[in-house]
N, C-alpha and C positions, 0 to 999 in steps of 0.2 A: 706548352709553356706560354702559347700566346697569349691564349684569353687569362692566365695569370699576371700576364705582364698590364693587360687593359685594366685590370682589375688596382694597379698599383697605383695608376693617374687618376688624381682628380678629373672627371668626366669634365666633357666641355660646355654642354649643355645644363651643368649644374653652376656654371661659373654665376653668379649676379653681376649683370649689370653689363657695364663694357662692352654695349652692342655697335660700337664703330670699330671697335680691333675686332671682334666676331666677324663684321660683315667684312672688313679685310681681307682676313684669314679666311673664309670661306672662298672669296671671289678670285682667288689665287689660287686655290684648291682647283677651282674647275677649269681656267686658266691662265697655266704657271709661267704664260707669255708677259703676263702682266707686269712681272719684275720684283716680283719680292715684296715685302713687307716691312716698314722698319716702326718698332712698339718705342715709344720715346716717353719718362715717367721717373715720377720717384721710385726709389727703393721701396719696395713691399707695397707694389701695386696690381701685382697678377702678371708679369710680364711675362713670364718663365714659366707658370701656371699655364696661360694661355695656349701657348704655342708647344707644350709638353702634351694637353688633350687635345692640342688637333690630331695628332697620332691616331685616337682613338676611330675618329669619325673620317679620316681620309680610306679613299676604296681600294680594291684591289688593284692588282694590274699584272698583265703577261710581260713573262719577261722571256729571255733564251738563258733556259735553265742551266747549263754549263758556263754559262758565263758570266765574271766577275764584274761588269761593266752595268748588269740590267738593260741590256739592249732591246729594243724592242724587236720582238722576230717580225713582226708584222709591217714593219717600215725600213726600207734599207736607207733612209736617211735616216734613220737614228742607233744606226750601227757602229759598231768598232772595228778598228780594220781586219781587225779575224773574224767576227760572224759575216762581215762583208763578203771576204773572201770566199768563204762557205756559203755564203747565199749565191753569189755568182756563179761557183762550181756545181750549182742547182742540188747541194746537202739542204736534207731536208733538218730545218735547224729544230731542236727539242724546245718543246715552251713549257712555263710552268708560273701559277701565279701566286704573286707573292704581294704583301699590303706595302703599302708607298710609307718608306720610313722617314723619322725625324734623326739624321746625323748631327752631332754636336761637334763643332768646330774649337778645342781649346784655345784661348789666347796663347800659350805654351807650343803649341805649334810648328816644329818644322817644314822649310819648302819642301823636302824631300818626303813629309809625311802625307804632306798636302797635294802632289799632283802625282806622288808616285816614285819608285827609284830603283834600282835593280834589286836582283831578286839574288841577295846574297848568298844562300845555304843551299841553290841550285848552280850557280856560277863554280860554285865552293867544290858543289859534287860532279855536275857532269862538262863543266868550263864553258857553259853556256848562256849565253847573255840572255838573261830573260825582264821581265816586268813586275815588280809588286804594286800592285794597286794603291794609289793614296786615298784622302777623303773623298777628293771628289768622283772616285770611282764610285764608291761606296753612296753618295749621293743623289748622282744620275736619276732622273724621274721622281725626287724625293724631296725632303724638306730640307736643306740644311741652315742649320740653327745654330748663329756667333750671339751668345752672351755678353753684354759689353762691348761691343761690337767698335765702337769709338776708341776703346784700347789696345786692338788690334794692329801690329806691327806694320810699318808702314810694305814692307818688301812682298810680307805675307798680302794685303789686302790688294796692294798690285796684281798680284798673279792671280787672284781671286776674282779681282775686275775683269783681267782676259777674259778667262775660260767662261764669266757670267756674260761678259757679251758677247762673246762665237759662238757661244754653243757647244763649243770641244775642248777640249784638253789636248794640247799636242806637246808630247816630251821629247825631249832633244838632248840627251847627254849622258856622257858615260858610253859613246857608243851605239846608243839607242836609240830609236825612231818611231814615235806608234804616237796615235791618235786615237780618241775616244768621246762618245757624247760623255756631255757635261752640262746637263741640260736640267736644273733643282731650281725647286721655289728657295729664293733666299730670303731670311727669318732673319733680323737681327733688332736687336733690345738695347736699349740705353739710359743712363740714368742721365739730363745734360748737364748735372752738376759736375760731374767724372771730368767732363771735357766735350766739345763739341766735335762733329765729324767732317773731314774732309770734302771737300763741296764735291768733288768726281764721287766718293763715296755714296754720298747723300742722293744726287740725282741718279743714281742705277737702281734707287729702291721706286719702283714703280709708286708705292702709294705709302703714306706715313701717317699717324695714329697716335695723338698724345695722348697715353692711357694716367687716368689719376684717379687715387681712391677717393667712393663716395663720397658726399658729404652730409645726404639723408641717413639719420639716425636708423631707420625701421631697414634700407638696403645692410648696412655696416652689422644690426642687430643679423638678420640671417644668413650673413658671410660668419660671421663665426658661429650660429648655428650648425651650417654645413662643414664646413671646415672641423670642427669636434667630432660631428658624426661621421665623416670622411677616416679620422683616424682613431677612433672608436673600433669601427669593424669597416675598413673597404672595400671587401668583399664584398657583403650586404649593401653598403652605397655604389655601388655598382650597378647592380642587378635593380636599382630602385630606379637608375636614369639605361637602363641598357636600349630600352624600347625607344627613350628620344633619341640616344646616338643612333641606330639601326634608322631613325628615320633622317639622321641627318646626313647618311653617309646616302642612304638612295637617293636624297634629296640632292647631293654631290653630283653623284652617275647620270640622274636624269638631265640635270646643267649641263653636262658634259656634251651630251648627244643633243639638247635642243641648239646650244650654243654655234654651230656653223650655219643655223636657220634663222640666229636671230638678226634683226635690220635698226637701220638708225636711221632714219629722214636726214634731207640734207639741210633743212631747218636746224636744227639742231645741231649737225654737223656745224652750220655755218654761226649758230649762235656759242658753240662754243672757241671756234677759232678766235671770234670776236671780244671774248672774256679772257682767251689766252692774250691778245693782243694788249687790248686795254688794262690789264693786271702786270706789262711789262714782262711777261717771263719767257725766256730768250731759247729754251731747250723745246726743241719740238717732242721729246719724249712726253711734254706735260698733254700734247691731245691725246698722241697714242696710247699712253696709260690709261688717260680717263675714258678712250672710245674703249676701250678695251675691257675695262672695270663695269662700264653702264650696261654693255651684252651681257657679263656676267651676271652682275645683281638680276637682268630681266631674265637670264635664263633660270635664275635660282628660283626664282617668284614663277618660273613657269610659262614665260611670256617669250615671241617670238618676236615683239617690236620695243623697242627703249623705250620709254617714258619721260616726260620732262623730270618728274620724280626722279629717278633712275639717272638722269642727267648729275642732277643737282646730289646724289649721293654718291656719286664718284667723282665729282670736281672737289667734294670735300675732301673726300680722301687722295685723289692725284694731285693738285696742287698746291696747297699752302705748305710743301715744305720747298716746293720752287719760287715761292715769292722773292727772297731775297737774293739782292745782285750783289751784296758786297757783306764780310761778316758783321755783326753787330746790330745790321737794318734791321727795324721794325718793320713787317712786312706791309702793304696795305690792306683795309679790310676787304675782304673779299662779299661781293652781293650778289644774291639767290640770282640767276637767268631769269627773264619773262618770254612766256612763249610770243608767238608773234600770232593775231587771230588774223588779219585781212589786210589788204594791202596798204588801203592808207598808217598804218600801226605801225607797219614796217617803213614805210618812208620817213613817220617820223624816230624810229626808232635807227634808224641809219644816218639819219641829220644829228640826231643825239651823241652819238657815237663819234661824229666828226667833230662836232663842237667839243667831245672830250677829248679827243687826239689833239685836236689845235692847242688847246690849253696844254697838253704832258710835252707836247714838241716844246714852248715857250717856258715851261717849268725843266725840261731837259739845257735847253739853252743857260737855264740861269744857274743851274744846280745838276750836275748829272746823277746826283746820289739819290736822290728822291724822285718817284715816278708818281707816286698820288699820295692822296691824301692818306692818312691813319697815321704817319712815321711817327712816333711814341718820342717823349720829352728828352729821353736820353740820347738818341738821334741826332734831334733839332740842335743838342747843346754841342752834342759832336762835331757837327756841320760848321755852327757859329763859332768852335774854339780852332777846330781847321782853320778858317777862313783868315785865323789871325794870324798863322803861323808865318814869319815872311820867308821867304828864301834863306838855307842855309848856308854858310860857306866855309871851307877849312882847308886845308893845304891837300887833301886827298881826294876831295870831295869835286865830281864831277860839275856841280852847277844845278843839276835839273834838282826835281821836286825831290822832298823828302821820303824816303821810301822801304828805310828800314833794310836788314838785310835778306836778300833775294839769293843769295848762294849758300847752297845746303851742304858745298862739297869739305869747306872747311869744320863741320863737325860729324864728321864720318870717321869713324876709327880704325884699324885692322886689330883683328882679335882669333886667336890662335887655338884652338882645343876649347871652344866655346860655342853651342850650337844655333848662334842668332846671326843672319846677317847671310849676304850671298856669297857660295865658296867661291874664290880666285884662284888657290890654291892647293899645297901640299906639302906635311911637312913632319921629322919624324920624333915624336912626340917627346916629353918632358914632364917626368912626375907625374902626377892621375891624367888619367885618358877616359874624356867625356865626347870626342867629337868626332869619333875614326870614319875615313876615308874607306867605307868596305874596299871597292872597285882598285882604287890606287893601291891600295895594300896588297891586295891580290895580283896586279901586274907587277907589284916591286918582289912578290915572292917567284912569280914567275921569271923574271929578270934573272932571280937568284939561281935559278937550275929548279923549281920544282914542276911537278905535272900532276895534272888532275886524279884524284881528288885532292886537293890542296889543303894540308895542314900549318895553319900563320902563326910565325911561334912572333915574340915581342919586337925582333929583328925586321919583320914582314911590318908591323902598323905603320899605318900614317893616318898623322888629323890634318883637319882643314884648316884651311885659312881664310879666312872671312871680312868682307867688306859690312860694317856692321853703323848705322847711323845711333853717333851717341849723344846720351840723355843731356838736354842745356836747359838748364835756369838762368832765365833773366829777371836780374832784381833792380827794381826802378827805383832812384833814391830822389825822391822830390822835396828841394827846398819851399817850403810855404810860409818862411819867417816874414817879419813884418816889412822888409826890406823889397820882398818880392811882390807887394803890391805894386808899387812904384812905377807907373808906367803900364800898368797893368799885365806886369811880366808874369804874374801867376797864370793868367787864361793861356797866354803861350807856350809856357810850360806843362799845363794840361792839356791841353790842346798835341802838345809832342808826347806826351805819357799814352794818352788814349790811343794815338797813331802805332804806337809801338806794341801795344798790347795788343790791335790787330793783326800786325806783323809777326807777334809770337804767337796767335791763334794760327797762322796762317804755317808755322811753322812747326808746330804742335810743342814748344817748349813750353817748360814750368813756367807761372809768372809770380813774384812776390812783389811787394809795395812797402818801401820802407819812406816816413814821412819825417821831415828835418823841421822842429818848431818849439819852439820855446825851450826849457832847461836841458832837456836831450831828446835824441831820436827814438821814434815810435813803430815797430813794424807793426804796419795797418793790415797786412793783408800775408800769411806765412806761404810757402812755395804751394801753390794750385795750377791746376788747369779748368778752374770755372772762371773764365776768364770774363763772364759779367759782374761779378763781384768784382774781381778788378776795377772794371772800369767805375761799377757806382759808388767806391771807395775812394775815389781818385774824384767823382765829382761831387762828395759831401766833407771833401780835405778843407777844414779852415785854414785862411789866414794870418798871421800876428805873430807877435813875439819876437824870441831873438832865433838865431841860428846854432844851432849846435851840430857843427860839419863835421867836427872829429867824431861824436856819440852814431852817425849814418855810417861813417865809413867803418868804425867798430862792429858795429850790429850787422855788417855788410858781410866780414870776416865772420862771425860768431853762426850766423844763416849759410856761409858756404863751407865750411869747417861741418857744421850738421849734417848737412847733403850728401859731404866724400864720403862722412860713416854711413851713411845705406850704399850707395857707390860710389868707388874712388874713379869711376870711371865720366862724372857729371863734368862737363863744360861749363863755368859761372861768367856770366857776362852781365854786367852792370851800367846801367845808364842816370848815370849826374843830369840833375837839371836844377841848377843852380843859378845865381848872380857871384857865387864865387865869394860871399863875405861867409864870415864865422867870427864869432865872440864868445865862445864859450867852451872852454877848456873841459876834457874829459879827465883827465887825470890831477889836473892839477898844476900842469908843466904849461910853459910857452905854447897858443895854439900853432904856432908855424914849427914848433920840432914835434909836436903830437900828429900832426895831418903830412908831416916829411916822413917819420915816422912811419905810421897807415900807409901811408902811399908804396914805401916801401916793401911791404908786408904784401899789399896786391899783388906787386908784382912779382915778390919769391912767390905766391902761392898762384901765382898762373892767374890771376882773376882777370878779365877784358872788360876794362875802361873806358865810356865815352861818355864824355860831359859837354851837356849844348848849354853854352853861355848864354845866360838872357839879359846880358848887359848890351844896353843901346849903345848904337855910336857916339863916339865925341867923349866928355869928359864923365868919368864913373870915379866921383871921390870915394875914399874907404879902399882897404885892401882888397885884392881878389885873388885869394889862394891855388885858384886854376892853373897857373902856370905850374906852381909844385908840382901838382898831381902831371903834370903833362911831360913835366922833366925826369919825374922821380918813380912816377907809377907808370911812364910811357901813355898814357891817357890820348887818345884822340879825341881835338877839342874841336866840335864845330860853335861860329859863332853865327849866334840868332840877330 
């Protein structure tokens, strides 16, 4: 079945083009110390393609043939506590070799799938507590591969973090106690429009790779040459590139074995500390990876000493996805290393270096957001509508700077016969039973009087109960009428929009953008998580006209009424930025009984209100309906 199965993947070796996710993927192949791989692109760029034919060309390996974990027999540090135990007892353990697999990780995923859980249908039979392996058993010494990887559950990509930074998997529940290598190249693919990835996430990926399709016609022309004859006869396209993968895979095994011989000069050594430094990036994972990546590449090329070359292709791929300190940053540009020839070259090139430091100290002083030069225009305007923002203040509100909300603990939910979220619980079910508790079922039958082999009639179930973080959209409702010039309350108003929208990247909530101007309101931007859109939406909002407050807070309803129908389970939280006037009637009625009205309506339908006033101190003629909504919708009002 094997070489049927090789036969079914696009070979890797036929892929055009995409020779920096290649040389990724390979340099991780040899090795998977490196930290993974993360393919960052549009849709229908090879992502999935890619890291499907490394399958092909990854090499064999010994494994301990009885055992479910892929242990290595030949190392007792990469054992599971039972071949351990057996190697200690001096049993001679059975080997046998098997090709380094690609595991696919579904978004769909349970924890109990994913590190393992008891072993119900032996429990069942001999009342014995035993282990079912999860993915990452299945993983161990192999690829494993998250699709989307950025839409990955938050609980799930925790426990995922562990095990990829110990090395083991250690289970603890239900009774149970066992530990096991967990030691996979991790793969994961992203589209960044979907939504961007959590920063702990993002720096465990050793090296990262924006892959995008061609844009030379003659490459695009023979991707679908191959691609047709691919699925024409696969077979036959197979057997046309079989001789390159066989050489790509020795080419793997011979890295492997030069790779503890290869060396790095401390020149190099020290010139890259030095670009770490000067680049501002703050995780020491960015030399390790890249020392780690440069031996590869030299050992792929056959070489037993690094190369400035070899430098400079794994600083591309280890750091620029650590440039940025805060979300949003445009990173700085990164510049090619120069080697150093003689002494004087380097005194001047160590004076250079301080001369740059003195000036990032002095640009750190004025600005801590920006460390050099490249920060891209939408940055800069970021910085300068910050800068305007003054002090908040509101009867709730601490004093200190503005900061969006920092506690995750008020949209977490308990969810009952639902399999997302971490069990707390136990409980005996109601109507369809999606989430049973094997383990707790089995002690409540035992409870009951029965003995092994234990038959669970409806009376024995129980489902879990779960601690489950639920889904929130935040819709920004920004007044831009012509009133909100005035003092130039619009830039502080964007200036709060922008801040928020980090705050909900930082949160991983939906964001929508609804704009207040002229005859009614506008949703500029509908519920996403590309939360750059967002924001260059919010800095290409004119302003003028009149305000139509009632027509925001309508269309505000009308966006969170659409949301409950996919789930009635969404949090909607809404942030006003306003000066609080309106003149334009939505219905037709009085605007103070149409926005009493609304206001009301918020708040039967649960919706969370906060509106930062950006009327200055002292006298503001003209109505400002804010009080309403504070009285009527409950609204928390900070004033700017």
């Amino acid at each position: 079945m094997e070489p049927r199965e090789k036969r079914l993947v696009f070979p890797f070796s036929a892929i055009v083009g995409q020779e920096k996710a290649k040389l990724a993927l390979l340099a991780v192949a040899v090795n998977p110390l490196i930290g993974g791989v993360l393919l960052k692109g549009d849709k229908g760029t090879g992502k999935s393609t890619l890291v499907r034919a490394l399958a092909n060309v990854l090499p064999e390996i010994e494994v301990v043939a009885d055992c479910p974990f892929n242990c290595n027999p030949k190392n007792p540090l990469e054992m599971c506590d039972s071949c351990y135990e057996r190697y200690e007892n001096g049993e001679e353990l059975p080997i046998a070799k098997r090709k380094m697999r690609v595991v696919d990780l579904p978004l769909s995923v349970t924890i109990d799938r994913l590190v393992g859980t008891v072993d119900v249908e032996r429990f069942l039979k001999e009342g014995k507590k035993a282990l079912q392996p999860g993915i990452l058993a299945e993983a161990n010494r192999g690829v494993l591969y998250i699709d989307e990887v950025n839409l990955l559950d938050d609980y799930i990509a925790d426990s995922l973090l562990d095990a990829a930074a110990m090395g083991w998997n250690t289970i603890e529940r239900e009774g149970i106690s066992f530990r096991h290598p967990a030691r996979f190249i991790l793969v994961g693919s992203m589209n960044p429009e979907e939504g961007e990835l959590r920063p702990q996430i993002l720096d465990r990926f050793g090296l990262c790779v924006e892959v995008s399709a061609p844009m030379n016609p003659e490459e695009r022309i023979e991707i679908v040459k191959r691609v047709e004859e691919f699925h024409e006869d696969p077979i036959s396209f197979y057997k046309k590139y079989e001789s390159e993968e066989k050489k790509l895979t020795e080419r793997i095994v011979k890295a492997r074995e030069i790779l503890p011989k290869v060396e790095i000069s401390d020149d190099l050594l020290k010139l890259l500390a030095e670009t770490v430094v000067n680049l501002g990036i703050k995780t020491n994972r960015a030399e390790i990876a890249t020392i780690k990546t440069a031996k590869a590449i030299a050992a792929l090329n056959g070489r037993r000493r690094v190369s400035l070359e070899d430098l400079e292709k794994a600083m591309e791929l280890a750091l620029p996805h650590r440039l940025r300190d805060r979300p949003f940053q445009n990173p700085p540009q990164m510049r090619p290393p120069k080697p150093k020839d003689d002494s004087k070259q380097d005194h001047d090139h160590k004076g250079d270096h301080k001369h740059e430091h003195k000036k990032e100290e002095k640009s750190e002083r004025r600005n801590q957001e920006s460390r050099s030069q490249g920060i891209g225009n939408l940055e800069q305007n970021f910085r300068s509508s910050e800068a305007k923002i003054p002090r908040i203040e509101s009867k709730n509100f601490d004093g200190s700077e503005f900061t969006g909300y920092r506690s995750s603990r008020d949209v977490s939910v308990t969810v009952v016969n639902f399999p997302k979220g971490i069990p707390v619980s136990y409980v005996p079910p109601k109507g369809e039973i999606r989430d049973v508790d094997f383990y707790n079922s089995v002690i409540c039958a035992m409870l009951n009087g029965k003995k092994p082999p234990i038959k669970l009639d409806l009376n024995d179930l129980r489902v879990r109960v779960r601690k489950a973080k639920a889904p929130t959209l935040w819709v920004l409702l920004l007044d831009s009428s012509g009133s909100m010039a005035v003092q130039k309350r619009i830039s502080i108003a964007k200036g709060i929009a922008e801040k928020l929208v980090e705050n909900g990247y930082i949160k991983k909530s939906k964001m929508a953008l609804i704009v207040a101007k002229g005859n009614q309101a506008e949703i500029f931007v509908p519920p996403t998580k590309n939360y750059w859109e967002v924001l260059e939406k919010i800095e290409s909002v004119p302003t003028g006209g009149r305000t139509p407050l009632s027509s925001a807070l309508y269309n505000l309803l009308l966006l969170a009424n659409r949301e409950r129908m996919k789930d009635r389970s969404v949090k909607v939280r809404a942030f006003l930025i306003t000066d609080g006037k309106a003149n334009v009637p939505l219905f037709g009625k009085r605007i103070k009984e149409e926005i009493t009205e609304l206001a009301r309506v918020l708040k039967k339908r649960d919706i969370e209100l906060t509106v930062y006033d950006t009327r200055g101190r002292g006298i503001n003629p003209g109505l400002s309906y804010v009080p309403i909504l504070e009285r009527v919708a409950g609204a928390k009002v900070h004033k700017v």
